[in-house]
DRENTORZA-494328 format. One record per residue (C-alpha): residue in one letter; x, y, z. Coordinates in steps of 0.05 Angstrom, whole numbers, plus 5000, padded with zeros to 4 digits. Layout:
<rs>
[r 'A',[X,Y,Z]]
...
</rs>
This chain:
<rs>
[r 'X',[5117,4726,2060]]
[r 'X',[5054,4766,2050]]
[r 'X',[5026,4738,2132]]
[r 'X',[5097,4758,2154]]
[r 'X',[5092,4824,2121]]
[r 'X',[5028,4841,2153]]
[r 'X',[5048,4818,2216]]
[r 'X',[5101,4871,2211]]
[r 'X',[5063,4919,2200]]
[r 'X',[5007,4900,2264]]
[r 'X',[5072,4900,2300]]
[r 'X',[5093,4970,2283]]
[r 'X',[5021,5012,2284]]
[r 'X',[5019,4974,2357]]
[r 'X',[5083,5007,2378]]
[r 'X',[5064,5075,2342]]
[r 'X',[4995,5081,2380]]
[r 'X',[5022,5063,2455]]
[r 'X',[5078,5111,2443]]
[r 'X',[5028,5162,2422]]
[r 'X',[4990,5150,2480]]
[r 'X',[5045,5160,2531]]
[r 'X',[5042,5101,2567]]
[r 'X',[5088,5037,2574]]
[r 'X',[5047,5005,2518]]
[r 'X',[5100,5019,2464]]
[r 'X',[5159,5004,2498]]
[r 'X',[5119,4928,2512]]
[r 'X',[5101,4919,2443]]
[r 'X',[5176,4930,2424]]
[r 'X',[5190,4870,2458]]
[r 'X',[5183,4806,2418]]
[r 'X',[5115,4778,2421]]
[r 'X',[5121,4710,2469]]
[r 'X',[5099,4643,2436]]
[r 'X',[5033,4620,2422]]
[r 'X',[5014,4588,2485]]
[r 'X',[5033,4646,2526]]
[r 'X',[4998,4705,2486]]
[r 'X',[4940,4707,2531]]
[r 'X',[4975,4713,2593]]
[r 'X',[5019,4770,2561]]
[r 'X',[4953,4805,2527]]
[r 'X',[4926,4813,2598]]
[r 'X',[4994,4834,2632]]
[r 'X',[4997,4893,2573]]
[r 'X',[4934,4914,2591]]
[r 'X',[4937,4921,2658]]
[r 'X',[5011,4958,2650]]
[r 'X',[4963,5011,2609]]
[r 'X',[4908,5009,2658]]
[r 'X',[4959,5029,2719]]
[r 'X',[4987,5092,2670]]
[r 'X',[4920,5112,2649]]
[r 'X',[4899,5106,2734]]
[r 'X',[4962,5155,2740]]
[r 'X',[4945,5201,2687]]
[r 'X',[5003,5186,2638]]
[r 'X',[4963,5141,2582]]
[r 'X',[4908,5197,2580]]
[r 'X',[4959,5258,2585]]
[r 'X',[4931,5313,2648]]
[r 'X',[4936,5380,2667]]
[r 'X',[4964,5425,2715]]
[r 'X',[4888,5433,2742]]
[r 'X',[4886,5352,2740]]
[r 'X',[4946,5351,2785]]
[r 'X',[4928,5418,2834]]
[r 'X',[4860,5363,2845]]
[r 'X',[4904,5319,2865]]
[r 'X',[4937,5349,2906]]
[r 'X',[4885,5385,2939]]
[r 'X',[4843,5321,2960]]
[r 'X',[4911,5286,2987]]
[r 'X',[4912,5351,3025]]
[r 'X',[4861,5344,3053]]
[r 'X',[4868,5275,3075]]
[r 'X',[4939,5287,3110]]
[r 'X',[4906,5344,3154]]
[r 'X',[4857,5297,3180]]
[r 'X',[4908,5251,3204]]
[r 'X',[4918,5244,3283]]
[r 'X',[4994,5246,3303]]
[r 'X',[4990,5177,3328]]
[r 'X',[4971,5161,3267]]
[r 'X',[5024,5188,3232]]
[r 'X',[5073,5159,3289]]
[r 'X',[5045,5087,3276]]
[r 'X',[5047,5085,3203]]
[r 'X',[5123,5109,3207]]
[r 'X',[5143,5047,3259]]
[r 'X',[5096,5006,3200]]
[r 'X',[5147,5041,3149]]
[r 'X',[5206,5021,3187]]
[r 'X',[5187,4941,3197]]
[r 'X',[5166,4937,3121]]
[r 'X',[5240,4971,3108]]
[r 'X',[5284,4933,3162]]
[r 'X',[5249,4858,3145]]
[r 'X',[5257,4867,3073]]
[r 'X',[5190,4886,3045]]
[r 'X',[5195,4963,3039]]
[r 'X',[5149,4984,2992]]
[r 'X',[5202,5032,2955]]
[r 'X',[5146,5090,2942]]
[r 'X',[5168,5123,2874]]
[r 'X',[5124,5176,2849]]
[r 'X',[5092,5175,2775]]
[r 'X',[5101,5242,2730]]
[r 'X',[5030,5255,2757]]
[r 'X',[5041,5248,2821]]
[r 'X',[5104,5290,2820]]
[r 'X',[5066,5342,2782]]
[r 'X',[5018,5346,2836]]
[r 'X',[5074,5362,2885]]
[r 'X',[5091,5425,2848]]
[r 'X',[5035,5477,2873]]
[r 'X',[5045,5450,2943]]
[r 'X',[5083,5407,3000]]
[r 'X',[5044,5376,3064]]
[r 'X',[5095,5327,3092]]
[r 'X',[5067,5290,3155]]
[r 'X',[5130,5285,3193]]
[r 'X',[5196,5336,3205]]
[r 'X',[5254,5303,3223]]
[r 'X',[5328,5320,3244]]
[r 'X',[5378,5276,3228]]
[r 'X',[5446,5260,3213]]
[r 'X',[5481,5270,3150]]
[r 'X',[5515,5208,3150]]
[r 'X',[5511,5175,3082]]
[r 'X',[5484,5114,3114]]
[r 'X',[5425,5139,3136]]
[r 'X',[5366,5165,3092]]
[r 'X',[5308,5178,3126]]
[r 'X',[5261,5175,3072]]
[r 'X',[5284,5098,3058]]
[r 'X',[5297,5081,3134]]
[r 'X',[5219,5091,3143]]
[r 'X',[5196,5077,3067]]
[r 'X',[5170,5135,3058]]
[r 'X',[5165,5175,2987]]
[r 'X',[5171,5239,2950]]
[r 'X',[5142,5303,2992]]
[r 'X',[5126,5251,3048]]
[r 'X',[5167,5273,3105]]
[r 'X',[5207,5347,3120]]
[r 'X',[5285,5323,3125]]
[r 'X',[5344,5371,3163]]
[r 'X',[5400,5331,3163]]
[r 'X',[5471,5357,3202]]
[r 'X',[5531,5328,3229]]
[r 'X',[5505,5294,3302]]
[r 'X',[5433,5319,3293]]
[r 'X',[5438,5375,3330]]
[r 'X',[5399,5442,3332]]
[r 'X',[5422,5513,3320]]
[r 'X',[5392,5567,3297]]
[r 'X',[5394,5540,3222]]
[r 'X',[5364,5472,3239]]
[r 'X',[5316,5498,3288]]
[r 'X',[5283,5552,3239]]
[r 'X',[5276,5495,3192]]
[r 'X',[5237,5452,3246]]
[r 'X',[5195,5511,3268]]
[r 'X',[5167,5526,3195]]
[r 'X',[5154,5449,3181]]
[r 'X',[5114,5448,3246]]
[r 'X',[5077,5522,3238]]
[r 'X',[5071,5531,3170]]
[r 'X',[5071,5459,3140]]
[r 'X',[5032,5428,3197]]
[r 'X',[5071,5371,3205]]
[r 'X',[5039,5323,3254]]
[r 'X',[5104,5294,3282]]
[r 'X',[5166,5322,3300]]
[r 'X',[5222,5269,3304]]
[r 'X',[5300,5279,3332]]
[r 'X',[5332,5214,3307]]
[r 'X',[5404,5191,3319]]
[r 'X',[5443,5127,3305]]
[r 'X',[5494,5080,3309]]
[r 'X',[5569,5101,3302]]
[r 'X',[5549,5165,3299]]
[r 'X',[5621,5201,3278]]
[r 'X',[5602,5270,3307]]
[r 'X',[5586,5242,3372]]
[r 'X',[5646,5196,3379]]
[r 'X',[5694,5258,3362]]
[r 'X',[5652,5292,3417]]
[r 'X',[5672,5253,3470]]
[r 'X',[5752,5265,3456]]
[r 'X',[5789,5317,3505]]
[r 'X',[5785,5384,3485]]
[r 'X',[5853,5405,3473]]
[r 'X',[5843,5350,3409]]
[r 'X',[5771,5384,3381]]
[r 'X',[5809,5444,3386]]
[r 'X',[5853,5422,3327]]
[r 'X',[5798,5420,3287]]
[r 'X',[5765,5467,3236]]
[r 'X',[5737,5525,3274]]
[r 'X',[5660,5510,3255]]
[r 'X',[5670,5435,3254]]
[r 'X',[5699,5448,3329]]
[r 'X',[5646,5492,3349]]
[r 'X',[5599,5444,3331]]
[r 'X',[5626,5383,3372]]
[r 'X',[5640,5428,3434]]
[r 'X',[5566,5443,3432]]
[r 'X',[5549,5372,3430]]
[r 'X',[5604,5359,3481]]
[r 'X',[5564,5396,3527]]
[r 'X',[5507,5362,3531]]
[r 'X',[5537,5292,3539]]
[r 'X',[5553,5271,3612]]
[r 'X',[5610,5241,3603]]
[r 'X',[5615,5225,3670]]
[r 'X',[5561,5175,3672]]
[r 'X',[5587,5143,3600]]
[r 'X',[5655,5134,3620]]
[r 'X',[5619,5073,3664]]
[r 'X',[5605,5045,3609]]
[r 'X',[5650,4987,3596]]
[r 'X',[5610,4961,3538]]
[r 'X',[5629,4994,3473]]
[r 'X',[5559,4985,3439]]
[r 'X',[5518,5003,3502]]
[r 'X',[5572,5059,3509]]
[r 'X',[5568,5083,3431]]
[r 'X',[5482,5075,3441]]
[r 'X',[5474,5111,3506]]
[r 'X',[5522,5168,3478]]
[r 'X',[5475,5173,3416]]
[r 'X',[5410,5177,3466]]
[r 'X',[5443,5224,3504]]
[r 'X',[5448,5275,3449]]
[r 'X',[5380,5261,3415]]
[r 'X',[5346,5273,3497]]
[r 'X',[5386,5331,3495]]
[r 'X',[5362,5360,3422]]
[r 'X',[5286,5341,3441]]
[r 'X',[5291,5380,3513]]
[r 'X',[5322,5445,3477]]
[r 'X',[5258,5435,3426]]
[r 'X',[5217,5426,3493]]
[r 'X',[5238,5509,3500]]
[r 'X',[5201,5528,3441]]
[r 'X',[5146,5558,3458]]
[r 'X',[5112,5556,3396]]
[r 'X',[5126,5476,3388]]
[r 'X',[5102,5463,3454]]
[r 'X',[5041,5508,3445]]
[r 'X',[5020,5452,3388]]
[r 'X',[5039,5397,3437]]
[r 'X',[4989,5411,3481]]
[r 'X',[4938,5426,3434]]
[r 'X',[4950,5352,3414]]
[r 'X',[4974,5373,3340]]
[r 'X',[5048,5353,3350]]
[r 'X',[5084,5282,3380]]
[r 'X',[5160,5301,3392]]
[r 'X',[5195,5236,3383]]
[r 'X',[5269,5217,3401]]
[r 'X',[5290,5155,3366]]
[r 'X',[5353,5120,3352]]
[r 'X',[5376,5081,3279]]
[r 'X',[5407,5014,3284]]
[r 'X',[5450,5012,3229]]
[r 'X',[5464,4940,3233]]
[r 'X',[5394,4916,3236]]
[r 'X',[5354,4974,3197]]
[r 'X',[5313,4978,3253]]
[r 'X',[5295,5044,3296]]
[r 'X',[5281,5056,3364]]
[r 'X',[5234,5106,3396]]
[r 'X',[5253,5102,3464]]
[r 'X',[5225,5173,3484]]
[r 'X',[5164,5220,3465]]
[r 'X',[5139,5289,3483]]
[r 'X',[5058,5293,3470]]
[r 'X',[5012,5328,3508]]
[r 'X',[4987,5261,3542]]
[r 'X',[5056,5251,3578]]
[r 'X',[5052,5331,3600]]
[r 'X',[5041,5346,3665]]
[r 'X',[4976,5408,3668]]
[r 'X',[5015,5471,3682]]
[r 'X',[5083,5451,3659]]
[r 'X',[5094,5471,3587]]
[r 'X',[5154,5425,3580]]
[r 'X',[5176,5370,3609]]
[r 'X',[5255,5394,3629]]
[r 'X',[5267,5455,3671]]
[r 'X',[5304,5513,3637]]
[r 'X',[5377,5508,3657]]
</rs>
């Protein structure tokens, strides 16, 4: 009785001092300690659970300096960072995430304390605000890793495009992707006669006679295929939202100062896997032309 008592007691100053230290150590010595055979292998498993917190800065406790550090120094990394770079490790992102092996980045307190003072995503993106599409997990990517406008049929205005031009001037973003997908919604209801989008809500209308305008719907109506049809109407649109970027001045200014990679890119749903089947950089310019589609 007197062992088990002081046993007890070893048991419960454990818990106390990992709770204190404000790490996962007390919530692991809650759990019941394994038999005897198996203590060593579940000594060095606790320590190493502490040994990750204390590299994070939750065991040891930090500070708002601590975490300004922090994120000063990964500041500096990301602005040394080629856009190719950038580019590859997204396509890297997006194999780990579409064969299963995404490394599902989640961000310690630390970390997300270090995000408070400032943001320095790598890559802007417009998307679509379909539910089935997250960026952030399509290409495994974490907290404050990647600047995300998402709107019905990921298409530009003058709300979506301010949002793109301060990620690329004032965040520095290093690549500046339009990405659609498959059975897209807001391009299918695109394609239907007008007299039918007219029914619609007046914004929800405007915004699919604006995309119905820059599908040539000509040209898709030969396609008999219903996926090649649905993927060539959702290509269509993204070329379309990367040649209005292709107007910016200011974008293309850091295009062809080899800061910025425009990509167009297309999300199969049914595989997880994307497409980037068209880029803008200032290797595929031609000297002269500041973009590559002539003003209409």
């Amino acid at each position: 009785m007197a062992n088990q008592g002081r046993d007890a007691a070893a048991m419960a100053a454990l818990v106390l001092s990992g709770v204190a230290a404000g790490g996962v150590l007390g919530l692991m010595a809650m759990k019941m300690i394994p038999k005897e055979k198996e203590e060593a292998d579940y000594r060095k498993h606790l320590a190493s659970s502490v040994e990750q917190d204390a590299n994070s800065g939750i065991a040891t406790g930090f500070t708002m300096e601590d975490a300004r550090e922090k994120a000063d120094t990964e500041h500096m990394i990301a602005k040394r960072m080629k856009p190719e770079e950038v580019l590859s490790a997204l396509q890297k992102g997006n194999a780990r995430f579409w064969m299963g092996a995404a490394h599902r980045p989640e961000a310690s307190a630390f970390e997300r304390r270090a995000l408070i003072s400032k943001q320095f995503p790598l890559t802007a993106v417009l998307g679509c605000s379909d539910s089935r599409v997250p960026v952030e997990i399509v290409f495994d990517q974490g907290l404050g890793d990647m600047f995300v406008v998402r709107v019905a049929g990921n298409c530009l205005d003058n709300t979506t495009t301010a949002s793109l031009e301060y990620a690329v001037h004032h965040l520095s973003v290093k690549v500046l992707m339009v990405m659609g997908h498959e059975g897209c919604g807001a391009i299918k209801a695109a394609q239907l006669p007008t007299a039918d989008i007219a029914k619609e809500p007046t914004c929800l209308g405007n915004l699919l006679t604006g995309l119905k305008e820059g599908l040539n719907e000509s040209d898709l109506k030969a396609v008999r295929d219903s996926k090649a049809h649905d993927r060539e109407a959702v290509t269509t649109n993204v070329k379309r939202q990367v040649e209005k970027l292709t107007l910016d001045k200011g974008i293309m200014e850091q295009v062809k100062k080899g800061n910025l990679i425009i990509v167009g890119c297309f999300y199969e749903i049914s595989s997880g896997i994307v497409d980037f089947f068209h880029e803008v950089s200032s290797k595929s310019l031609t000297p002269g032309v500041s973009s590559l589609f002539p003003m209409k």
